[in-house]
PDB file of N, CA, C and O in Angstrom:
ATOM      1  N   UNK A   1       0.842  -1.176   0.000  1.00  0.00           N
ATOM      2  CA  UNK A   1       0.000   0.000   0.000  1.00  0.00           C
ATOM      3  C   UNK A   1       0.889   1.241   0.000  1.00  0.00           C
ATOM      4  O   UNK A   1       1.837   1.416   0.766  1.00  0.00           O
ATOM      5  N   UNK A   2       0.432   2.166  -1.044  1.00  0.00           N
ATOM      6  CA  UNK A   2       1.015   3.727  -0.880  1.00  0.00           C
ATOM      7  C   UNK A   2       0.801   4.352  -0.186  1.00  0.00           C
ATOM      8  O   UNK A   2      -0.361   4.755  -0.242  1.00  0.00           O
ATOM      9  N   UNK A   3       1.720   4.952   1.036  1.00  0.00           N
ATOM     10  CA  UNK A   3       0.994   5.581   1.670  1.00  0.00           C
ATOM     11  C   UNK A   3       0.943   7.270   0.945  1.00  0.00           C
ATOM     12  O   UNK A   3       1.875   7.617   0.220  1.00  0.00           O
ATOM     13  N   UNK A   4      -0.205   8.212   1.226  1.00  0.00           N
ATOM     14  CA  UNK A   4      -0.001   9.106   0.547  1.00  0.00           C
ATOM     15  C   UNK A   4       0.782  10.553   1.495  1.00  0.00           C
ATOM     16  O   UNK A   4       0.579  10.589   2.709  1.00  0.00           O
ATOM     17  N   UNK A   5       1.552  11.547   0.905  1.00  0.00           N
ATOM     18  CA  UNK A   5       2.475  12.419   1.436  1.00  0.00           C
ATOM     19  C   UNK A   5       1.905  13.325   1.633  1.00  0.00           C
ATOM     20  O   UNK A   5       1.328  13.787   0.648  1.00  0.00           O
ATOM     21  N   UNK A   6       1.789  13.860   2.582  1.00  0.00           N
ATOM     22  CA  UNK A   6       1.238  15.369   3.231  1.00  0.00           C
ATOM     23  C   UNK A   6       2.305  16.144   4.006  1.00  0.00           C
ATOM     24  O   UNK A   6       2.381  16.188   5.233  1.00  0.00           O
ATOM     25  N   UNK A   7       2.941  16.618   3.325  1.00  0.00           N
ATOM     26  CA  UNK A   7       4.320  17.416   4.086  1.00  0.00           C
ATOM     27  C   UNK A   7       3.574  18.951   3.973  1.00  0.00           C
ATOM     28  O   UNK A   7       2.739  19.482   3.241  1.00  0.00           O
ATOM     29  N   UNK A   8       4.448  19.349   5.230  1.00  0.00           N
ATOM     30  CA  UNK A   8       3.540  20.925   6.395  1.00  0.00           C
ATOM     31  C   UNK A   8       4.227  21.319   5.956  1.00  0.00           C
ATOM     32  O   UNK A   8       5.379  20.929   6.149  1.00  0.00           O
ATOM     33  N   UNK A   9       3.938  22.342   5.089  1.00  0.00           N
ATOM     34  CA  UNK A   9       4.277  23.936   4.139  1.00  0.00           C
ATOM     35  C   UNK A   9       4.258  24.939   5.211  1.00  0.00           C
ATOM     36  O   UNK A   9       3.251  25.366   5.775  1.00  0.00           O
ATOM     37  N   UNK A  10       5.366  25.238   5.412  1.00  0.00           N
ATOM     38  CA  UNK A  10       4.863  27.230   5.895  1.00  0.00           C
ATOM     39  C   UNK A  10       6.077  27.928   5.497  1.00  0.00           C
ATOM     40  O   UNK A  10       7.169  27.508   5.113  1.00  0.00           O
ATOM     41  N   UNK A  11       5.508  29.369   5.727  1.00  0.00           N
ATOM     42  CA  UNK A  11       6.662  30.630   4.913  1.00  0.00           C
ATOM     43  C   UNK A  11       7.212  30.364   5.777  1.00  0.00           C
ATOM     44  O   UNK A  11       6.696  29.733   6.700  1.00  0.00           O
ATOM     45  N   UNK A  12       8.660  30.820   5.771  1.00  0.00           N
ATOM     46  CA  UNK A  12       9.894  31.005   6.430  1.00  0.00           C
ATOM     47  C   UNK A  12      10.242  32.651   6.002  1.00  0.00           C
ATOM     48  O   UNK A  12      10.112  33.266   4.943  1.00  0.00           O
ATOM     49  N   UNK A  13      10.777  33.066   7.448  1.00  0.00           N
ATOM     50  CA  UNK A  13      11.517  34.540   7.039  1.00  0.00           C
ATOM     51  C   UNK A  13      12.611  34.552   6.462  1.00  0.00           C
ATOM     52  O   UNK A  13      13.485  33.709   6.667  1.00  0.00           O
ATOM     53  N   UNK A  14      12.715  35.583   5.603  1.00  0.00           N
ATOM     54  CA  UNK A  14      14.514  35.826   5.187  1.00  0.00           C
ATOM     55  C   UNK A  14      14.418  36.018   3.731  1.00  0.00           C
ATOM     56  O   UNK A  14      13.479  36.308   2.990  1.00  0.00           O
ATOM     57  N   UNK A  15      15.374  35.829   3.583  1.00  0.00           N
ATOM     58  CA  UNK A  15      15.478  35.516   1.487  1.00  0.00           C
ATOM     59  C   UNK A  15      16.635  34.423   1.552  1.00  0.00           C
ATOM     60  O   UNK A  15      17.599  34.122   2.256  1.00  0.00           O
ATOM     61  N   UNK A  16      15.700  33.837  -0.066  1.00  0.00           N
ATOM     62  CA  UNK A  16      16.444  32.691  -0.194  1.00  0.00           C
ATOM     63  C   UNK A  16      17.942  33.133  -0.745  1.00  0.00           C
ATOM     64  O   UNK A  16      17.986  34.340  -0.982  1.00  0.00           O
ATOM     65  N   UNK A  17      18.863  32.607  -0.937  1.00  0.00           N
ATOM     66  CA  UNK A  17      20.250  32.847  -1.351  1.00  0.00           C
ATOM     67  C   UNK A  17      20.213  33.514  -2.511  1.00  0.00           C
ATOM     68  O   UNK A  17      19.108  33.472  -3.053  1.00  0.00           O
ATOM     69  N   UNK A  18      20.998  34.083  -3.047  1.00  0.00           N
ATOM     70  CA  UNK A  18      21.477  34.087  -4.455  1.00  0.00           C
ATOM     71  C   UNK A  18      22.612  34.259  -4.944  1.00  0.00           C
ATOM     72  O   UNK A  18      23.621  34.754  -4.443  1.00  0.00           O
ATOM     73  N   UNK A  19      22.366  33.707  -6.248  1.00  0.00           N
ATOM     74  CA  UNK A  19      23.798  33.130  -6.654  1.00  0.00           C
ATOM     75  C   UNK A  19      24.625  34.117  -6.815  1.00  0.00           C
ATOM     76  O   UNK A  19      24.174  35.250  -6.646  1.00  0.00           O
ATOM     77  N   UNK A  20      25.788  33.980  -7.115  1.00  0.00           N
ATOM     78  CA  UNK A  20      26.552  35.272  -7.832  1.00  0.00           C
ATOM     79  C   UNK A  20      26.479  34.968  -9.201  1.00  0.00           C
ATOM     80  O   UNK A  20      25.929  33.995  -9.718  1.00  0.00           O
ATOM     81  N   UNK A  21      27.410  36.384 -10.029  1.00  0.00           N
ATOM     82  CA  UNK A  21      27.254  36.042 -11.233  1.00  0.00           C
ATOM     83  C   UNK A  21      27.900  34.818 -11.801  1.00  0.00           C
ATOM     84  O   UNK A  21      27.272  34.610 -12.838  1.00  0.00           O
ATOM     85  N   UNK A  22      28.541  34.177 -11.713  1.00  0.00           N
ATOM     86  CA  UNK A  22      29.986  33.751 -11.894  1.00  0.00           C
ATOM     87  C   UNK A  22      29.161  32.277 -11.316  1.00  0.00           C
ATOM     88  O   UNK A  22      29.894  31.318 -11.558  1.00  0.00           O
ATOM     89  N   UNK A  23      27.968  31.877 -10.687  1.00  0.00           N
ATOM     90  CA  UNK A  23      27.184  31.054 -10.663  1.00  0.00           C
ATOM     91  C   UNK A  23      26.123  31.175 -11.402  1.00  0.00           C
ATOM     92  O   UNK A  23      25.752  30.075 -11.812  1.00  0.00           O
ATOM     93  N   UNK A  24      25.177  32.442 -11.908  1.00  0.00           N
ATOM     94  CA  UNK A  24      24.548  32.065 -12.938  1.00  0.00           C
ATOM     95  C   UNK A  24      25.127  31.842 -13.937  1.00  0.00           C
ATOM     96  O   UNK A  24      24.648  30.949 -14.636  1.00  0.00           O
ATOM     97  N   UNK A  25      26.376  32.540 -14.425  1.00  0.00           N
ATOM     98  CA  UNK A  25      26.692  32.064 -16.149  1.00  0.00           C
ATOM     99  C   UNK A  25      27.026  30.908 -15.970  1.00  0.00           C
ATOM    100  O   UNK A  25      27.314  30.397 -17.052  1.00  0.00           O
ATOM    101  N   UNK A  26      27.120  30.322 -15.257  1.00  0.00           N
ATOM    102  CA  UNK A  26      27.841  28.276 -15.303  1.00  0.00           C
ATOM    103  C   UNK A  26      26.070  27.626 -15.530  1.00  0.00           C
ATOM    104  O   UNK A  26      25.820  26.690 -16.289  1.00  0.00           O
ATOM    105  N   UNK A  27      24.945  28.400 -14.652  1.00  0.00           N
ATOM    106  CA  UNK A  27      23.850  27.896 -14.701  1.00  0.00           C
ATOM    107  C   UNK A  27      23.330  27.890 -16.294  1.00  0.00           C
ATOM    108  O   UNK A  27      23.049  26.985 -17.080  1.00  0.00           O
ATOM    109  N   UNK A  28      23.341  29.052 -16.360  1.00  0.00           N
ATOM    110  CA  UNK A  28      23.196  29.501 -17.826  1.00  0.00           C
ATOM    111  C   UNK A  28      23.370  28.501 -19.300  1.00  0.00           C
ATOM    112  O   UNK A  28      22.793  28.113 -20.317  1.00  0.00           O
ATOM    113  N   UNK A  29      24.514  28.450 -18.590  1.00  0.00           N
ATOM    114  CA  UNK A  29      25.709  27.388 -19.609  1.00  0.00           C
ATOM    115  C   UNK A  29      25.296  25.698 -19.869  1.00  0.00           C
ATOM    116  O   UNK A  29      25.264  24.976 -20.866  1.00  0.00           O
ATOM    117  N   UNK A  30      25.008  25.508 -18.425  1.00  0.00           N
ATOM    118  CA  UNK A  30      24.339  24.228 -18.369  1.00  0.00           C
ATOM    119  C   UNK A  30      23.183  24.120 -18.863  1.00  0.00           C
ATOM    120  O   UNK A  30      22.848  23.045 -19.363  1.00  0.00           O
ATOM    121  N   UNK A  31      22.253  25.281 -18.833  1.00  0.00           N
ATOM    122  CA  UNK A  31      20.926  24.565 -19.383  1.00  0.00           C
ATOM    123  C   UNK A  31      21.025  24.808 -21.102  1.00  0.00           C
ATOM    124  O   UNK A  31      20.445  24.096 -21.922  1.00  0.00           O
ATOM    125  N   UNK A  32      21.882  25.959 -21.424  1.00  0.00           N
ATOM    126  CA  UNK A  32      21.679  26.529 -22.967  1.00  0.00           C
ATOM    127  C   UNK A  32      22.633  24.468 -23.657  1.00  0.00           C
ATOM    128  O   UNK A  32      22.530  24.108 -24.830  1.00  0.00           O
ATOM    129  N   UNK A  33      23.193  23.823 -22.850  1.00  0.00           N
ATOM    130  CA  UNK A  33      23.972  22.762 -23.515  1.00  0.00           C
ATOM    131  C   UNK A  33      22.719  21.828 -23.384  1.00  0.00           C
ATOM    132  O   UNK A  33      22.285  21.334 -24.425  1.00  0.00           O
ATOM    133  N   UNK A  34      22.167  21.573 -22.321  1.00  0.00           N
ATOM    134  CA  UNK A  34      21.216  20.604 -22.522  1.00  0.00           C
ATOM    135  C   UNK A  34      20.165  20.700 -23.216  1.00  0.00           C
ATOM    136  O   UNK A  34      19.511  19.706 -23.532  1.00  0.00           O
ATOM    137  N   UNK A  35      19.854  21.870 -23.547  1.00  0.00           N
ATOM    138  CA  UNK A  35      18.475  22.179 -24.340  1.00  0.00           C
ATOM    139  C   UNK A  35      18.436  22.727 -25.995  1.00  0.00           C
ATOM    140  O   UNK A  35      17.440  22.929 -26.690  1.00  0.00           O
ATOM    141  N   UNK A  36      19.855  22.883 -26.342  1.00  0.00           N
ATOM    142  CA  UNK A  36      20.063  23.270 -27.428  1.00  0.00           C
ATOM    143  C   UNK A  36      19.439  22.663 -28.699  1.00  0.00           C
ATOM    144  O   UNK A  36      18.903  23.203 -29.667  1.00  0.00           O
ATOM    145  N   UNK A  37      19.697  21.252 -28.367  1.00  0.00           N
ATOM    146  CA  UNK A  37      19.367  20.185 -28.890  1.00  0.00           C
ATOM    147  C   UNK A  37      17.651  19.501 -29.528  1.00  0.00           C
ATOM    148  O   UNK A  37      16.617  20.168 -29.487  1.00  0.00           O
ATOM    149  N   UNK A  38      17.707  18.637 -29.857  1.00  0.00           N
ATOM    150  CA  UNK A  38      16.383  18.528 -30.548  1.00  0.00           C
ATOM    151  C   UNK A  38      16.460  17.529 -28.995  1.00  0.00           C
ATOM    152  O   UNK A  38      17.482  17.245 -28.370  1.00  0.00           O
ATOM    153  N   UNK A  39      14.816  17.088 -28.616  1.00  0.00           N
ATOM    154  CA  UNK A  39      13.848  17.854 -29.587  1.00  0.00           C
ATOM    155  C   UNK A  39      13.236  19.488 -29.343  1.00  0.00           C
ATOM    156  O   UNK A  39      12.177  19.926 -29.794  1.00  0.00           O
ATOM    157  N   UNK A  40      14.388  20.331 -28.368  1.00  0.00           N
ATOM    158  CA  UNK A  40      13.814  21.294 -27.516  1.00  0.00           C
ATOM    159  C   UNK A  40      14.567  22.516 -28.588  1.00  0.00           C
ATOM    160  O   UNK A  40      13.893  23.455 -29.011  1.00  0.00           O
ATOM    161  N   UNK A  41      15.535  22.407 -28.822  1.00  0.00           N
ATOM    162  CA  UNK A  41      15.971  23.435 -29.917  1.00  0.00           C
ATOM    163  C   UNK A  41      15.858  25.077 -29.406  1.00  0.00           C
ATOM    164  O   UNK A  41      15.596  26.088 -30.057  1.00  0.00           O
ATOM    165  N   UNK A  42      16.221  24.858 -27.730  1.00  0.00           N
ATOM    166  CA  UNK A  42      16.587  26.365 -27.364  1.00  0.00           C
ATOM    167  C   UNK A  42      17.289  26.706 -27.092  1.00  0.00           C
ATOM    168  O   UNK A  42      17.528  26.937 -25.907  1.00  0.00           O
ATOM    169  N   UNK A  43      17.895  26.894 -27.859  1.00  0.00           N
ATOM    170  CA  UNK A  43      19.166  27.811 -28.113  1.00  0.00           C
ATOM    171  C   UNK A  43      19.021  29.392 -28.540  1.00  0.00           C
ATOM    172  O   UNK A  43      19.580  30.237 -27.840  1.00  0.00           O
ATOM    173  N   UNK A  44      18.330  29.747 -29.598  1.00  0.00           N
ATOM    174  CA  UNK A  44      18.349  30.894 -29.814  1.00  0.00           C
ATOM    175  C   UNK A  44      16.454  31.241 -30.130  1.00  0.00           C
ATOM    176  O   UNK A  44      15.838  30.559 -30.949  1.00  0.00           O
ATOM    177  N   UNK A  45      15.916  32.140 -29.498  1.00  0.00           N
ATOM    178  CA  UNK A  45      14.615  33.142 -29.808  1.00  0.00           C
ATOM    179  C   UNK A  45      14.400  34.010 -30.503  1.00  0.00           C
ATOM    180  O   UNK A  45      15.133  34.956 -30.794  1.00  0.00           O
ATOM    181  N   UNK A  46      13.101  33.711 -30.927  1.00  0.00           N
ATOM    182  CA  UNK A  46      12.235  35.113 -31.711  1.00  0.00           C
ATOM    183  C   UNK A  46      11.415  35.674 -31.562  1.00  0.00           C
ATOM    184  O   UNK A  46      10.392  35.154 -32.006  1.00  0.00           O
ATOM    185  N   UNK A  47      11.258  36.890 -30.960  1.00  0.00           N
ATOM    186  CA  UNK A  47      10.223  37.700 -30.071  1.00  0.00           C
ATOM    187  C   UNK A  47       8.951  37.567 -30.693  1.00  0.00           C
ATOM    188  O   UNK A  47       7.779  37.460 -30.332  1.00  0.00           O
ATOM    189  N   UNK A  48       9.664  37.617 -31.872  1.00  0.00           N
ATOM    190  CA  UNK A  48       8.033  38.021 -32.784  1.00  0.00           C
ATOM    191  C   UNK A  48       7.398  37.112 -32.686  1.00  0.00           C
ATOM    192  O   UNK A  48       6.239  37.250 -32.297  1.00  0.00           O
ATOM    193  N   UNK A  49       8.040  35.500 -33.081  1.00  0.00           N
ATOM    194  CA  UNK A  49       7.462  34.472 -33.311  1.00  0.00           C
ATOM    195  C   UNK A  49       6.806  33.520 -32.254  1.00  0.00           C
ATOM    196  O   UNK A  49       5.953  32.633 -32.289  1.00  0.00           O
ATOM    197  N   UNK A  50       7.711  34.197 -31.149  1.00  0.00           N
ATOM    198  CA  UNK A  50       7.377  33.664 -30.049  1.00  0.00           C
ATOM    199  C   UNK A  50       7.860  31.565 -30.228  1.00  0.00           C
ATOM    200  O   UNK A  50       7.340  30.562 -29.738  1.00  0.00           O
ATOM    201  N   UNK A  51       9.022  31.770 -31.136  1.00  0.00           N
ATOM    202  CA  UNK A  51       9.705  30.180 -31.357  1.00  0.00           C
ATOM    203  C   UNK A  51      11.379  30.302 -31.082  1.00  0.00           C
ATOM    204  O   UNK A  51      12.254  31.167 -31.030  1.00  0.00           O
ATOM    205  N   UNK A  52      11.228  28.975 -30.957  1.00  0.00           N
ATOM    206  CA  UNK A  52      13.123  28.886 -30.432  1.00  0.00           C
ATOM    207  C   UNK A  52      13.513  28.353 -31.667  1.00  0.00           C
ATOM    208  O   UNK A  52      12.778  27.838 -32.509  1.00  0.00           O
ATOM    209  N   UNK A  53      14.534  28.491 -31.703  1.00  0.00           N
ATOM    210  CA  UNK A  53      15.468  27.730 -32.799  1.00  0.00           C
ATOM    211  C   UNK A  53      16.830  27.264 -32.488  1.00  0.00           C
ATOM    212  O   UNK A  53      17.497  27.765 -31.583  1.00  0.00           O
ATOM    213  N   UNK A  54      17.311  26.144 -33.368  1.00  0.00           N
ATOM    214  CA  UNK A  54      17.898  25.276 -33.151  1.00  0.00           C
ATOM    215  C   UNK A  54      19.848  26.016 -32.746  1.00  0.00           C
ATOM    216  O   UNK A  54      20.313  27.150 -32.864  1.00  0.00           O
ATOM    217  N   UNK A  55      20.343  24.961 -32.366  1.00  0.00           N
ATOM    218  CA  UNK A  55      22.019  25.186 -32.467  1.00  0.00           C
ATOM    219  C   UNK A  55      23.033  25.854 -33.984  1.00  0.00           C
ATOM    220  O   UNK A  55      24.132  26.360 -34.209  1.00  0.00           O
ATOM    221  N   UNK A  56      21.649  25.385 -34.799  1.00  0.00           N
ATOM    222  CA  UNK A  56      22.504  25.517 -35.826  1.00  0.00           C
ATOM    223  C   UNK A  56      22.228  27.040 -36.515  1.00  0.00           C
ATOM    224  O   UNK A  56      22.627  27.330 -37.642  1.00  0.00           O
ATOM    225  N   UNK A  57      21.439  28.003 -35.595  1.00  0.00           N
ATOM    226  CA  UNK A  57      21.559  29.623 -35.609  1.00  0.00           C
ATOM    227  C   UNK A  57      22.279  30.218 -34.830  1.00  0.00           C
ATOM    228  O   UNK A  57      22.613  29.580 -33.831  1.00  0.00           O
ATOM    229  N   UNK A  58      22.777  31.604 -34.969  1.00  0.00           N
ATOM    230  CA  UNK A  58      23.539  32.624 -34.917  1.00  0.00           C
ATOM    231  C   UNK A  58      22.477  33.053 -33.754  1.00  0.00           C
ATOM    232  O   UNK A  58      21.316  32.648 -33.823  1.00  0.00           O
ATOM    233  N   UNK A  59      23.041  34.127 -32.375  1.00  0.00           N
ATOM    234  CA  UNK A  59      21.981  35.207 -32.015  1.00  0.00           C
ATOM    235  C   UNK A  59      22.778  36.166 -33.187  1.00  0.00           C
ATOM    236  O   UNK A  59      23.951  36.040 -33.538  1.00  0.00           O
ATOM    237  N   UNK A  60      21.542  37.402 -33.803  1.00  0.00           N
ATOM    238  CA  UNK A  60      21.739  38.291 -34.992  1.00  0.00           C
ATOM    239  C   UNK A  60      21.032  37.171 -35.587  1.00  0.00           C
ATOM    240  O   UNK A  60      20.296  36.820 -34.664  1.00  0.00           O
ATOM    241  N   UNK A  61      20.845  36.530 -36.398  1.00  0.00           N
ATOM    242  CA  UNK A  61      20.428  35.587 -37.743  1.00  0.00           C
ATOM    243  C   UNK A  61      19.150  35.961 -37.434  1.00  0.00           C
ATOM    244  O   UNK A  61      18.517  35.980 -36.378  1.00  0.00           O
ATOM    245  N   UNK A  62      18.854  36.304 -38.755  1.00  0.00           N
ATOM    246  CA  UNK A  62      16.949  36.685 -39.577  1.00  0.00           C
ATOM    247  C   UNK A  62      16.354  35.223 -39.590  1.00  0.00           C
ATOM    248  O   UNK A  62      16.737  34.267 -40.264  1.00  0.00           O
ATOM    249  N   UNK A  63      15.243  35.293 -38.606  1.00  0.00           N
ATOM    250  CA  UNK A  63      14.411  33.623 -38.653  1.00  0.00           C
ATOM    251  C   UNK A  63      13.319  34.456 -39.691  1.00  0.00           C
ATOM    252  O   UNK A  63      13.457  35.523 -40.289  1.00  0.00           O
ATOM    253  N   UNK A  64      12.380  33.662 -39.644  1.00  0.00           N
ATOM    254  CA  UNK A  64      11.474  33.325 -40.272  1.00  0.00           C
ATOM    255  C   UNK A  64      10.607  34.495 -40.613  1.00  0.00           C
ATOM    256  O   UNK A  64      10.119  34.802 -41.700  1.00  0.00           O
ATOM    257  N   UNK A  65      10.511  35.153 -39.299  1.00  0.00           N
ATOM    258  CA  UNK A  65       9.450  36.659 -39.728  1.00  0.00           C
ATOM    259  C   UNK A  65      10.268  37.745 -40.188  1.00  0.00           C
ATOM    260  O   UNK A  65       9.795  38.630 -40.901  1.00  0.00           O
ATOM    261  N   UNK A  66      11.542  37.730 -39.799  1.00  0.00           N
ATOM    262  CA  UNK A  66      12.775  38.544 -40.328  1.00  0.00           C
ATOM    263  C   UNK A  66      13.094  39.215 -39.329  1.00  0.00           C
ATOM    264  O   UNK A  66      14.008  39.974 -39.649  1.00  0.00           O
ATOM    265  N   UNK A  67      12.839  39.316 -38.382  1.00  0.00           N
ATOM    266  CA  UNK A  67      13.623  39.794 -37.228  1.00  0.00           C
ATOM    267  C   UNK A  67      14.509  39.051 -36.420  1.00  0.00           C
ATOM    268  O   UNK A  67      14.329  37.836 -36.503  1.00  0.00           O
ATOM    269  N   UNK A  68      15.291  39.366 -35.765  1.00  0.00           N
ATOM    270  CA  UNK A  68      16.964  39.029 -35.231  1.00  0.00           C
ATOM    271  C   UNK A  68      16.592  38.113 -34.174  1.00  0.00           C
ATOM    272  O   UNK A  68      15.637  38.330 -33.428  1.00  0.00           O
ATOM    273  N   UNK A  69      17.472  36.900 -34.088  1.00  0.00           N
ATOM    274  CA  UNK A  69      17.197  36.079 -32.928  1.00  0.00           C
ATOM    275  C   UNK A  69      17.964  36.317 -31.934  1.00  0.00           C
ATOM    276  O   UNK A  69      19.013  36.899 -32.211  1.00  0.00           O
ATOM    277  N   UNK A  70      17.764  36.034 -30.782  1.00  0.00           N
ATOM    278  CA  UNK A  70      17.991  36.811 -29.488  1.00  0.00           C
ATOM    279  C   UNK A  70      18.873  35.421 -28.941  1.00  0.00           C
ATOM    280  O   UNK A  70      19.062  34.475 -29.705  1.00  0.00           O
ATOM    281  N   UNK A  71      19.426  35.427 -27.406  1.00  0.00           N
ATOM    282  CA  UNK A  71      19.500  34.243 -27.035  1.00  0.00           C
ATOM    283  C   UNK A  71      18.686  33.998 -26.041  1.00  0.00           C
ATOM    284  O   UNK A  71      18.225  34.890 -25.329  1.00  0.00           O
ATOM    285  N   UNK A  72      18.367  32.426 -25.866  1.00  0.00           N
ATOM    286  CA  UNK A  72      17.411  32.102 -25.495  1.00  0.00           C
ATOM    287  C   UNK A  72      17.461  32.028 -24.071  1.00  0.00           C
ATOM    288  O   UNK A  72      16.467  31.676 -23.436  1.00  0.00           O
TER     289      UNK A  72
END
């Protein structure tokens, strides 16, 4: 039998940590490598289009509606 999980939520004071920079760009880094890839292909954005595109674009490169892809 499963038993089912009821774990006691409450706020806590304070703020949570944050990283430095020098820990987000490694974060950064890690997800732009894992996701670059198919079938998620985010690597680089298009505002307009509101679509990602693959590894194999430029940020600057004209997608589809003709405006500049960003990074993602």
């Amino acid at each position: 039998m499963t038993e089912r999980l009821n774990p006691q939520l409450r706020q806590v004071e304070g703020q949570p940590p944050m990283p430095s920079d020098d820990e987000l760009t490694n974060i950064a880094e890690v997800y732009a490598n894992a996701f670059a890839g198919e079938p998620w292909n985010e690597f680089t954005w298009c505002k307009a289009e509101e679509k990602f595109y693959g590894p194999e674009t430029e940020i600057g490169d004209k997608c589809n509606c003709g405006t500049g892809l960003v990074a993602a």
